[in-house]
N, C-alpha and C positions, 0 to 999 in steps of 0.2 A: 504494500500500500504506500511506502515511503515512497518505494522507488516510482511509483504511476506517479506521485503527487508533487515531487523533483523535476518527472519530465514534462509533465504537463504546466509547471510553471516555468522549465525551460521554452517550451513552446509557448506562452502566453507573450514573455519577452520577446522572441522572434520574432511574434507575429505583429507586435507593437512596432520593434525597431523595421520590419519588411513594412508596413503599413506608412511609416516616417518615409521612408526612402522611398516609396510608389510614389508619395504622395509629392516629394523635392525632387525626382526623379527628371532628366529631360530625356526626349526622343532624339537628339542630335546625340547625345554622349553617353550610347548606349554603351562602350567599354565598362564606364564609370558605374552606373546602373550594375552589370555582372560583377565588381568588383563588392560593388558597398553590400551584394547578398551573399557574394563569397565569405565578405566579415562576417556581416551576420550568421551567417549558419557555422562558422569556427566559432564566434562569441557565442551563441547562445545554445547550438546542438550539437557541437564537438564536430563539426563533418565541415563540407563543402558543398558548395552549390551544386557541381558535380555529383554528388552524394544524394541530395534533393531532387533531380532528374532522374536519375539511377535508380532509384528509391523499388523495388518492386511493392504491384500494387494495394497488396493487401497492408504494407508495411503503415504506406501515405497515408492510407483512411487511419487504419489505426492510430497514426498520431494524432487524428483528427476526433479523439474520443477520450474523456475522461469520465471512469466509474461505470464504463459499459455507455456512457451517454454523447451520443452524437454533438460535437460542439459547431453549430454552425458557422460564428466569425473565426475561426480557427480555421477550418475547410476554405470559407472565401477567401480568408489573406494569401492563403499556400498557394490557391486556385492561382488569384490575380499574380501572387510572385513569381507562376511557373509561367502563366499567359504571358507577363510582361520578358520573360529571359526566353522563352518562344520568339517572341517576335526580333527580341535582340540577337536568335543565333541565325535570325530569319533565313538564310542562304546558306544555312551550314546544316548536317543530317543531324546535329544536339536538337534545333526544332522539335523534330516532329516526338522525341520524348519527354519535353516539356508541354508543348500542345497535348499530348495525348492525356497526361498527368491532371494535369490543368482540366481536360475534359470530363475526366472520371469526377475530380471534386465537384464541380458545378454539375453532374448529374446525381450525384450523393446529397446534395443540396435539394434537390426537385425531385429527389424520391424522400425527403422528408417533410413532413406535413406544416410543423412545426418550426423549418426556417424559414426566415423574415429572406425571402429572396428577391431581390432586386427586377423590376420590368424588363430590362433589358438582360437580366441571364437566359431568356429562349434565343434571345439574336447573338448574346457571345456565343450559345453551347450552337446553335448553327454554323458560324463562322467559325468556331473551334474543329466542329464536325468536320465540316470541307478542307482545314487545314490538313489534319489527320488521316483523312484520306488520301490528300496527296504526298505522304511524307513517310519514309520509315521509321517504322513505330515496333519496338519490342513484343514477340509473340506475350509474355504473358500482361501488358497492359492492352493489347487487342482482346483477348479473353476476358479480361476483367468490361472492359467498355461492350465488350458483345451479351457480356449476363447483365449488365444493366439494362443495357436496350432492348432486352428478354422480359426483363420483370424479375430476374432473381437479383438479389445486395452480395 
């Protein structure tokens, strides 16, 4: 119990400091952007950004859970963190497993009744969608995005 209540205030942190840097974030200095998440996920999960992309998919949700309970702004920050280092590897094959990442969480979102989900998450999980289709994406986050899109979690 220590240890769930450690990581999940490890990830609370994250998802504060990732939330700061979306939020100061610009679109011309996307280097900088990959950098300031690289910190953050050394400061506050012990890993790398690298490590966040990689993540297999069952691992992602689960940090996105304390006490067996779905944490919804937890899932959106990770979501928007991976959508935003998507579009920053936008020409490089890192994309398409952060896009796909990215998509699982905002579909985790809208299979929950319970999260305060934003109007426009049908139009990013769209645009995430057609991302991901064009992009190599890891057999096991395909399988995970295929039993969503099934009706199993």
């Amino acid at each position: 119990m220590i240890h769930q209540d450690v990581l999940m205030r490890q990830i609370r942190q994250f998802t504060k400091a990732i939330t700061t840097l979306l939020g100061q974030s610009s679109r011309e200095q996307p280097d900088d952007l990959l950098q300031g998440i690289d910190e953050a996920c050394r400061t506050h999960l012990d890993g790398r950004a690298e490590d966040l992309r990689t993540l297999p998919p069952d691992a992602l949700v689960e940090l996105c859970h304390e006490n067996d309970r779905f944490v919804p702004d937890v899932a959106q920050t990770l979501a928007r963190a991976l959508h935003r280092m998507g579009e920053t590897y936008e020409y490089r094959d890192e994309a398409g497993g952060c896009f796909a990442r990215s998509l699982l969480l905002y579909r985790h979102l809208l299979h929950d009744p319970d999260a305060p989900v934003s109007w426009q998450a049908g139009t990013t999980v769209a645009a995430l969608s057609k991302r991901v289709d064009a992009l190599p994406v890891d057999d096991a986050t395909q399988e995970a995005l295929a039993a969503l899109r099934n009706g199993a979690e």
